[in-house]
C-alpha positions as CSV (number, residue, x, y, z in Angstrom):
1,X,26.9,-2.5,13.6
2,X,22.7,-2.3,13.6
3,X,21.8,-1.3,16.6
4,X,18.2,-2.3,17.8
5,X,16.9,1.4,18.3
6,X,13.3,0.3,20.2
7,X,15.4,-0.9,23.3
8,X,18.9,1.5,23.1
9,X,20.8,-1.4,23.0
10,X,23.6,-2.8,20.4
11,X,22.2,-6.0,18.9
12,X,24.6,-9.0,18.8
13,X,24.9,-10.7,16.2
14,X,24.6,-14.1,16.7
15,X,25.8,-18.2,14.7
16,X,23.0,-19.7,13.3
17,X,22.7,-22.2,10.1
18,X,23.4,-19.3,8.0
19,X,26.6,-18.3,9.7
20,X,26.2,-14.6,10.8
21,X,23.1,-12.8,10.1
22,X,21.7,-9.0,10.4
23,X,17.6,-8.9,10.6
24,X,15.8,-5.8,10.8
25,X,12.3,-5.2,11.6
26,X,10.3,-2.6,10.1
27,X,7.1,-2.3,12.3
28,X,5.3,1.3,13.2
29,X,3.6,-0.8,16.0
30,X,6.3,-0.8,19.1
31,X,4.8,-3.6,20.8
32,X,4.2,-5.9,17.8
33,X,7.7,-5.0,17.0
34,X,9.2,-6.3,20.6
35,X,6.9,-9.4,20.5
36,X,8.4,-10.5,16.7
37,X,11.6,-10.2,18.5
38,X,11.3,-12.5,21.7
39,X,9.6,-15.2,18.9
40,X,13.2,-14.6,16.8
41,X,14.9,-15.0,19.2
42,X,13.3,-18.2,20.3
43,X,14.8,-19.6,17.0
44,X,18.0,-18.4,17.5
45,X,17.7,-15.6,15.5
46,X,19.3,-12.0,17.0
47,X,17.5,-8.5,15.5
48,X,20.4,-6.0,15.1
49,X,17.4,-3.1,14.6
50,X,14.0,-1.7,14.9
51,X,12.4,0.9,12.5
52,X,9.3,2.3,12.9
53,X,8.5,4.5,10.0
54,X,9.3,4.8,5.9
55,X,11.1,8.3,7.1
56,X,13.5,6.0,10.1
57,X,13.7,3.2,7.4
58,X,15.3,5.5,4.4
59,X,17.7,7.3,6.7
60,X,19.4,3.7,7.9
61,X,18.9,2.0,5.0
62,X,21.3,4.8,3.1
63,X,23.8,5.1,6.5
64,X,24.4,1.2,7.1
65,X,24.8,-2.5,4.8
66,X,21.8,-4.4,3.8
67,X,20.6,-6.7,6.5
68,X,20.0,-10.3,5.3
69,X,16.5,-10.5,6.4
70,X,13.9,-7.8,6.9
71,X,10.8,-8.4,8.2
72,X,8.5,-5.6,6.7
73,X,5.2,-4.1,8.1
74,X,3.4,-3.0,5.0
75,X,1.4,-0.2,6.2
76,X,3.3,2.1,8.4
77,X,2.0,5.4,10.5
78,X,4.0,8.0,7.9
79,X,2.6,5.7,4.4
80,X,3.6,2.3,2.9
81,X,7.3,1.1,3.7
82,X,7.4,-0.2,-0.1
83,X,8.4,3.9,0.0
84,X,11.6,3.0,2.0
85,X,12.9,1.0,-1.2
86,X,11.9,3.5,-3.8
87,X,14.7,5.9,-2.4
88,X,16.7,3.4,-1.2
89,X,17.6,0.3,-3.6
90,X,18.2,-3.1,-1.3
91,X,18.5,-6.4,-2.3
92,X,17.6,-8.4,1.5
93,X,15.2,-10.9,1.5
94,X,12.0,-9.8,2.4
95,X,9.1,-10.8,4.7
96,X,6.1,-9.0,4.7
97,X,4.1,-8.9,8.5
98,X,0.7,-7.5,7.7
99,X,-2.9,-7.0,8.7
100,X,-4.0,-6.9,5.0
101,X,-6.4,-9.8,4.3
102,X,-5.1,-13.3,2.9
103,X,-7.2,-13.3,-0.4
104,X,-5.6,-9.5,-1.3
105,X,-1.6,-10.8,-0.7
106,X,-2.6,-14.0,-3.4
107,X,0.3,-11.9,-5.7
108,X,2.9,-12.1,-3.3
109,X,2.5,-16.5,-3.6
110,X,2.5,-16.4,-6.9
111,X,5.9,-13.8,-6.7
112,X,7.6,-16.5,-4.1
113,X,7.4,-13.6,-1.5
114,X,6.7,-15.0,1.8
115,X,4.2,-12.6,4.3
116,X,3.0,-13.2,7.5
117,X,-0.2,-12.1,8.8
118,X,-1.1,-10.3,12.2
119,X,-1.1,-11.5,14.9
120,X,1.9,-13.1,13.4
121,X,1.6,-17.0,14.6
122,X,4.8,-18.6,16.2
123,X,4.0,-22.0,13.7
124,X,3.7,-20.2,10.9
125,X,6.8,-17.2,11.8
126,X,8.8,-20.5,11.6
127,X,8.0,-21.8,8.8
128,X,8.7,-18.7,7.0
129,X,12.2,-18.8,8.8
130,X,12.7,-22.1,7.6
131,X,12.1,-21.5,3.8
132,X,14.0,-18.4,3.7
133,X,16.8,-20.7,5.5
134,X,16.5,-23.2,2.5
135,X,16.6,-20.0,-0.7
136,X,18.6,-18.0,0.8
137,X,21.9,-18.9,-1.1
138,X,19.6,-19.5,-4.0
139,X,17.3,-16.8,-4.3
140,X,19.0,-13.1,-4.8
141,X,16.7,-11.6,-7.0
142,X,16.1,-7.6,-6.2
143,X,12.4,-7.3,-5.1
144,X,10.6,-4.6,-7.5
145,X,8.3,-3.0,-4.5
146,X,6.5,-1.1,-7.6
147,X,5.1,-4.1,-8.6
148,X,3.9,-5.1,-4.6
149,X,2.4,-1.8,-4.4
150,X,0.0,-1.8,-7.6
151,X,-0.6,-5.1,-6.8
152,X,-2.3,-4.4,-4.0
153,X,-4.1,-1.2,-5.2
154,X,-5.9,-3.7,-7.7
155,X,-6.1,-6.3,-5.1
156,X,-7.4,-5.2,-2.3
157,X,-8.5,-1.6,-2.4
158,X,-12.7,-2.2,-1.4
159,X,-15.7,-0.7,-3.3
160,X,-16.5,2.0,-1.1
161,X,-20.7,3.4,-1.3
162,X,-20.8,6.0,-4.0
163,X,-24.6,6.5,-3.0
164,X,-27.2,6.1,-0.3
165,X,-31.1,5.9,-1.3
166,X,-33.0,7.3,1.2
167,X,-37.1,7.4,1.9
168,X,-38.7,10.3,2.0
169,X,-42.3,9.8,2.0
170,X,-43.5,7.9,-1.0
171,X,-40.3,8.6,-2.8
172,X,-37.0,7.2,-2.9
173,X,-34.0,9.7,-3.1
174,X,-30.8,9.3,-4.3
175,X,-27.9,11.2,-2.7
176,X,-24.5,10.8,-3.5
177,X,-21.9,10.0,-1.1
178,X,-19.9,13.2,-1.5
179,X,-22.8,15.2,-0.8
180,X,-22.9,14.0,2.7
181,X,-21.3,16.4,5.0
182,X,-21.6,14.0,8.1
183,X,-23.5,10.5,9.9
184,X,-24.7,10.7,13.5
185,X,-26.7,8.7,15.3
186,X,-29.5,9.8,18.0
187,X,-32.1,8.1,20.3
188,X,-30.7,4.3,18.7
189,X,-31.5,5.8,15.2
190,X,-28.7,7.2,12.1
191,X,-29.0,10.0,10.0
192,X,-26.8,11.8,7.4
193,X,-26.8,15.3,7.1
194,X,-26.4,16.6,3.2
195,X,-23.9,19.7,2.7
196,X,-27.2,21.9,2.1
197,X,-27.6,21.2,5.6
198,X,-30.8,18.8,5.5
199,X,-30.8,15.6,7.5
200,X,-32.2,12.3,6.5
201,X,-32.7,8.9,8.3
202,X,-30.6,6.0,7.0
203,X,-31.4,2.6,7.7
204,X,-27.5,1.2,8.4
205,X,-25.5,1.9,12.0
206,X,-22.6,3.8,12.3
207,X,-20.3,0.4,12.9
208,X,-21.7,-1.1,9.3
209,X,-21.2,2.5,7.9
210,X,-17.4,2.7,8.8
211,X,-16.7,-0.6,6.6
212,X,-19.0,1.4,4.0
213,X,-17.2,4.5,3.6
214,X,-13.9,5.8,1.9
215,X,-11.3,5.9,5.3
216,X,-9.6,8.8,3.2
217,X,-12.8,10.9,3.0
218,X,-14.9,9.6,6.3
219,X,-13.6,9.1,9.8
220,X,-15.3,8.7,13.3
221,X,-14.7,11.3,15.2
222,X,-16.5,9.5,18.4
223,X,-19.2,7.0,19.0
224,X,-22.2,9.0,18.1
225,X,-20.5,10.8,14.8
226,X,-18.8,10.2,11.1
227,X,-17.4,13.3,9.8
228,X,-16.3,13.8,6.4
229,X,-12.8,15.5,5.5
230,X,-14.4,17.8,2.8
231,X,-16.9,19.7,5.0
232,X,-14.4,20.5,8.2
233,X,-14.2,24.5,8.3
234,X,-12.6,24.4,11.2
235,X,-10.8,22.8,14.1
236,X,-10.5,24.2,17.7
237,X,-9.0,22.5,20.6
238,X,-11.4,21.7,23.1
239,X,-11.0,20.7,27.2
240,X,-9.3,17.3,28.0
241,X,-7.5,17.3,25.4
242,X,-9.7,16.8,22.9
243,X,-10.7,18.8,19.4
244,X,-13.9,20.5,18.5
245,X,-14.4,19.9,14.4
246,X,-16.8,22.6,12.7
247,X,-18.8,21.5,10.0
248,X,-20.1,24.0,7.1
249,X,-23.3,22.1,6.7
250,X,-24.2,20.4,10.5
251,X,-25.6,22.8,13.5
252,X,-26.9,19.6,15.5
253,X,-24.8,19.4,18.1
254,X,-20.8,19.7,19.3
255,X,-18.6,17.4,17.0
256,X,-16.2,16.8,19.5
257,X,-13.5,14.0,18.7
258,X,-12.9,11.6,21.5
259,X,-9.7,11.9,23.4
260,X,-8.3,8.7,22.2
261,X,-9.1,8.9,18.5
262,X,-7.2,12.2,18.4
263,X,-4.1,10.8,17.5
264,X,-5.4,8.9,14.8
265,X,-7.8,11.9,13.6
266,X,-5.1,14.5,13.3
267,X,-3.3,12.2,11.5
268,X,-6.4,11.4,8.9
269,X,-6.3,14.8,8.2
270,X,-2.5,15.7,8.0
């Protein structure tokens, strides 16, 4: 029997048009998770179990029977759960719940794959329970998550700045993005430092440059400072429970990450 591992208790499983079903959520998000399953169960629809992450997801999917519905967060906090069903070969149906824009998913229509995105509306959650109630005795084709996940590394990967031209006097310089050690912002102005150590003013705010930049190579450490992944020498912990990041190339000031992007910056660099 699942058992819904978010709240410690056995799911029941429960009569509904289909007879007896097992649903499983796969959300790295706790509270997302616990709100899909109060609007499930507003349709009569029981969740036998709660995953949060590809690692979780592998180790049930090999130790218990294939649900009949999962409801699958693409992006989870340990990678993509299309990982889960490289390792593990399932044939549930499938719906995808995901903060990925609508005009990068246009694939999964055309692959009669049904997604929902976030903040998943109750209208549309039940339409999406309602068609896979009408294909389910119809439809049990094996999904081929290969095919989902280069899909969506064509579709919706963005194009990140290679380069930044900058003024300097009555010229115009060209310096490429992976020669920028770090962005900071001082007295309402932005600046990039280079990783020969010279700063330069750039005419774009740090909120515009975080949509700009490569998440795998920049990240914010706090509201003054962009770091990038390359330059970090080293990493001491600081008071409060925050981390002091050394740059090889910036002697400005303390980089300090904020105490509540230190989760997210340790892992950005794991």
């Amino acid at each position: 029997m699942g058992r819904t591992q978010d709240s410690g208790v056995y799911g029941k499983r429960r009569k509904t048009a289909l007879g007896i079903m097992e649903i499983v959520i796969v959300e790295d998000e706790k509270p997302a998770a616990r709100r899909l399953e109060r609007m499930l169960k507003k349709l009569d629809l029981e969740v036998n179990t709660m995953l949060h992450s590809v690692n979780e997801g592998v180790a049930w999917f090999k130790e218990n029977p294939e649900p009949d519905l999962v409801f699958l967060d693409i992006q989870l906090s340990d990678g993509i759960s299309f990982e889960i069903f490289e390792k593990v070969k399932i044939s549930s149906a499938v719906i995808f719940t995901t903060a990925y824009d609508e005009y990068a998913l246009k694939a999964f229509k055309l692959n009669s794959v049904d997604y929902l995105l976030k903040p998943i509306d109750e209208e549309e959650l039940t339409n999406a329970v309602r068609k896979f109630r009408e294909n389910y005795l119809k439809n049990n084709s094996q999904i081929d998550f290969n095919v989902f996940r280069k899909m969506l590394e064509t579709e919706s990967k963005p194009d990140y700045k290679t380069r930044f031209t900058i003024q300097v006097g009555q010229h115009l310089k060209i310096i490429a993005t992976n020669e920028i050690c770090c962005f900071y912002s001082e007295n309402k102005a932005s600046y990039l430092t280079t990783t020969t150590g010279r700063n330069y003013p750039v005419d774009i705010s740090l909120e515009n440059l975080e949509n700009e930049l490569d998440p795998e190579k920049f990240f914010r450490i706090n509201r003054k400072s962009i770091v990038n992944i390359d330059c970090i020498e080293d990493i001491i912990s600081y008071t409060n429970s925050r981390l002091e990041v050394k740059l090889n190339a910036f002697t400005e000031f303390q980089l300090i990450v904020s105490r509540e992007r230190v989760k997210d910056f340790k892992r950005w660099i794991s």
